[in-house]
C-alpha positions, 0 to 999 in steps of 0.5 A: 500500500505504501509503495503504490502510494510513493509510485503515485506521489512520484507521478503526481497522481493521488491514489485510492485504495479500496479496502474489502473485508477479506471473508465476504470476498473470499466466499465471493471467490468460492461461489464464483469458481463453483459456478463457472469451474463446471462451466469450464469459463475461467473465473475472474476471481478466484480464493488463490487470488484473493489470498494473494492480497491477504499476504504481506509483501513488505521487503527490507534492505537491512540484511543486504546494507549488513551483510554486503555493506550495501548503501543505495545511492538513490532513495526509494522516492528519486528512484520511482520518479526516475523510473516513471520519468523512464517508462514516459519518455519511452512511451510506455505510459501516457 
C-alpha cells in the first residue's frame, strides 16, 4: 500500500485504495469458481487470488546494507520518479 502510494506521489497522481473485508470476498471467490469451474469459463476471481492480497509483501534492505555493506545511492522516492520519468519518455505510459 505504501509503495503504490510513493509510485503515485512520484507521478503526481493521488491514489485510492479500496479496502474489502477479506471473508465476504473470499466466499465471493468460492461461489464464483463453483459456478463457472463446471462451466469450464475461467473465473475472474478466484480464493488463490484473493489470498494473494491477504499476504504481506513488505521487503527490507537491512540484511543486504549488513551483510554486503550495501548503501543505495538513490532513495526509494528519486528512484520511482526516475523510473516513471523512464517508462514516459519511452512511451510506455501516457
Amino acid at each position: 500500500k505504501d509503495l503504490v502510494r510513493m509510485i503515485g506521489e512520484s507521478m503526481g497522481i493521488q491514489v485510492k485504495i479500496i479496502h474489502f473485508p477479506f471473508w465476504p470476498l473470499y466466499l465471493l471467490a468460492c461461489l464464483v469458481e463453483m459456478v463457472c469451474v463446471p462451466l469450464k469459463i475461467p473465473p475472474p476471481l478466484f480464493r488463490r487470488r484473493v489470498e494473494w492480497f491477504k499476504q504481506n509483501r513488505g521487503f527490507s534492505i537491512s540484511k543486504a546494507k549488513k551483510e554486503l555493506g550495501y548503501n543505495p545511492k538513490v532513495d526509494i522516492r528519486e528512484g520511482l520518479k526516475k523510473t516513471g520519468d523512464w517508462y514516459l519518455q519511452n512511451g510506455y505510459l501516457q
